[in-house]
C-alpha positions in Angstrom: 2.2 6.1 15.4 5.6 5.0 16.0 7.7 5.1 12.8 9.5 1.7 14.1 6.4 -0.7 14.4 2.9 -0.1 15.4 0.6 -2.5 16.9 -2.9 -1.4 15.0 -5.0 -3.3 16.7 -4.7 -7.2 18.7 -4.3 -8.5 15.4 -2.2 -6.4 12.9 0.9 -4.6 13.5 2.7 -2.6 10.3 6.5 -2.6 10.3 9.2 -1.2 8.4 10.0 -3.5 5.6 13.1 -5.5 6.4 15.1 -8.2 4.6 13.6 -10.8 6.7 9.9 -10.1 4.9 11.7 -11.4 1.4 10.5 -14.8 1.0 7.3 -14.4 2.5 6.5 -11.6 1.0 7.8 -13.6 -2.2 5.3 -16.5 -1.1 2.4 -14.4 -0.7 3.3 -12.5 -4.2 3.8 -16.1 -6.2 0.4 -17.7 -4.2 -1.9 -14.7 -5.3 0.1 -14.1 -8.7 -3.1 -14.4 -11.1 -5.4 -12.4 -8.4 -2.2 -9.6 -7.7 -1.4 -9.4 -11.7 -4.2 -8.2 -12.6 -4.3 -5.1 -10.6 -0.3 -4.4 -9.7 2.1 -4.2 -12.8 5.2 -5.6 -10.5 4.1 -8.7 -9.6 4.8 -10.2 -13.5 8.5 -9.0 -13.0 8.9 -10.5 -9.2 10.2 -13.8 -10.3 12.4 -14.2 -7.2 13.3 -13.9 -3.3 15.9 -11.6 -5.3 13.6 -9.2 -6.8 11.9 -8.9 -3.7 15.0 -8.3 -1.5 15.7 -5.7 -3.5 12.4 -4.3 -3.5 12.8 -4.4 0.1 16.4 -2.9 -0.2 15.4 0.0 -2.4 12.8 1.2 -0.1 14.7 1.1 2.8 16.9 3.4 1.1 13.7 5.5 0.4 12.8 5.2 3.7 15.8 7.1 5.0 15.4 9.5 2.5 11.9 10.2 3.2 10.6 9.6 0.0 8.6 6.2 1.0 7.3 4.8 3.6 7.1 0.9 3.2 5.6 -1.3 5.9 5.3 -5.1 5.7 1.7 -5.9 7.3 1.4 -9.0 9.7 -1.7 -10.3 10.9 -1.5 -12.6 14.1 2.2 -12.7 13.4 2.1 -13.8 9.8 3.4 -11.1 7.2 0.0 -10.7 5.1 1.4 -7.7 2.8 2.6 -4.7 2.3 1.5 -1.2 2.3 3.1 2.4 1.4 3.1 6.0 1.1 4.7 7.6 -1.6 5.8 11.2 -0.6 5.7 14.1 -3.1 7.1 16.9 -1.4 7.0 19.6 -3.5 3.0 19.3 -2.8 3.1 18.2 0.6 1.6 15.2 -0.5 1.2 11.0 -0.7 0.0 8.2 -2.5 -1.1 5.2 -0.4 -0.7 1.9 -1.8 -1.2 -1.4 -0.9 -1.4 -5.3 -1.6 -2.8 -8.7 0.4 -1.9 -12.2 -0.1 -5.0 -13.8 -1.0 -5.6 -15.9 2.1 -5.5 -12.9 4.5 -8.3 -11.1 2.2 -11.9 -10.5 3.8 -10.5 -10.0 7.5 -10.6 -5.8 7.6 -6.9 -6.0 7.3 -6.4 -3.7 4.6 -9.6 -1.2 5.7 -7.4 -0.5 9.5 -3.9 -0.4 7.6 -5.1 2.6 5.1 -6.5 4.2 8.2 -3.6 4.0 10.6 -1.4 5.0 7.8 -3.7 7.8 7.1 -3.4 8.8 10.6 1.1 8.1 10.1 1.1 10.4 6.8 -1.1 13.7 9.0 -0.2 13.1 12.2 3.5 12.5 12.1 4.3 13.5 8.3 2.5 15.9 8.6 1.2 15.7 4.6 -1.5 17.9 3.2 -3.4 15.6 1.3 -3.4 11.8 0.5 -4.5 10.1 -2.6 -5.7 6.4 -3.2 -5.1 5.2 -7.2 -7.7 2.4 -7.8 -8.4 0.4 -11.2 -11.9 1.2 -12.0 -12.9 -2.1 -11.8 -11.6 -3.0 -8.7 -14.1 -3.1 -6.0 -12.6 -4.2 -3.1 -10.5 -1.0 -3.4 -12.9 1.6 -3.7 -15.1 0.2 -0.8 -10.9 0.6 1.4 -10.7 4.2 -0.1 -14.6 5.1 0.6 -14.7 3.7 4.4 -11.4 5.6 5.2 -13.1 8.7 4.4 -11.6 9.2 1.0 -14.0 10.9 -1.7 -13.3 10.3 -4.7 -12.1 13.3 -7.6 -12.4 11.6 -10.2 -11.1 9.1 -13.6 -7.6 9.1 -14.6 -7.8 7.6 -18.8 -5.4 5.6 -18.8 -4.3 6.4 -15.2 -3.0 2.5 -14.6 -0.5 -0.1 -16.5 -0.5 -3.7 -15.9 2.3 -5.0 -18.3 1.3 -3.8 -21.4 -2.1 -2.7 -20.8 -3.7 0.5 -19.5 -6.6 1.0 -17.2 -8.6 3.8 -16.0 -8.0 4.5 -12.5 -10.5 6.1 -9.9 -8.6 9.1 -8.1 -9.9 8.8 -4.0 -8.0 12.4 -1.7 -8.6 12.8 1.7 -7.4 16.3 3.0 -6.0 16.7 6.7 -8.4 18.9 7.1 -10.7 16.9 6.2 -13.2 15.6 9.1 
């Protein structure tokens, strides 16, 4: 996968996040608010192209670092989202992450961008093990996590905040060993 853009399929193509992905990615944050809020704690602090720019600037500086790798998705050309990994290198690991604007849900988008960054975080990483954090109660997550060959380890109490609330969390790994 190259680091600098990567065409997943006809259709999708992750890139790194750049300053020009602000006010969409601030559109698609404000349009899906109530459906984003209640599964991703940031979302009730992104009031602003400004909180998102500097989103955008802090992982760039992550980025370079190679503590995070940040990717804006686009689907036929639109920016649809964002997804991550979130390097822990002491254990030669990452944490996957991701959000959609609503209108680009249903479509496989998310299901081929945890797999091609799967592939990114083994292939070219070259990470040991990658986990998916999902709120218990969200479905549409643990059917991404269980078709990209993640199994799942386990509950994390409390393993989740969303302002000032705390959910359990299902814990999906894949190994690079795994098949």
């Amino acid at each position: 996968m190259n680091i600098l853009g990567h065409h997943i399929d006809d259709e999708i193509e992750l890139s790194i996040v750049a300053p020009r992905d602000g006010i969409y990615l601030f559109d698609l944050i404000d349009g899906s608010r109530e459906r984003l809020g209640k599964w991703l704690g940031f979302v009730s602090n992104t009031l602003s192209v400004s909180d998102v720019e500097a989103f955008i600037a802090e992982k760039r500086q992550a980025f370079a670092l190679g503590q995070s790798y940040t990717f804006a998705i686009s689907y036929l050309g639109k920016v649809a989202g964002v997804i991550s990994i979130e390097v822990e290198k002491v254990q030669n690991a990452g944490e996957i992450g991701y959000w959609l604007g609503a209108n680009f849900e249903g479509k496989g988008i998310v299901s081929r961008s945890v797999e091609a960054l799967t592939q990114f975080g083994f292939e070219e990483l070259l990470l040991r093990r990658l986990v998916i954090n999902v709120a218990t109660e969200n479905q549409r997550s643990i059917n991404v996590a269980l078709g990209a060959g993640y199994q799942l380890e386990g509950i994390a109490r409390s393993g989740a905040k969303v302002g000032e609330d705390y959910y359990d969390a299902k814990v999906f790994s894949r190994l690079s060993t795994d098949q």
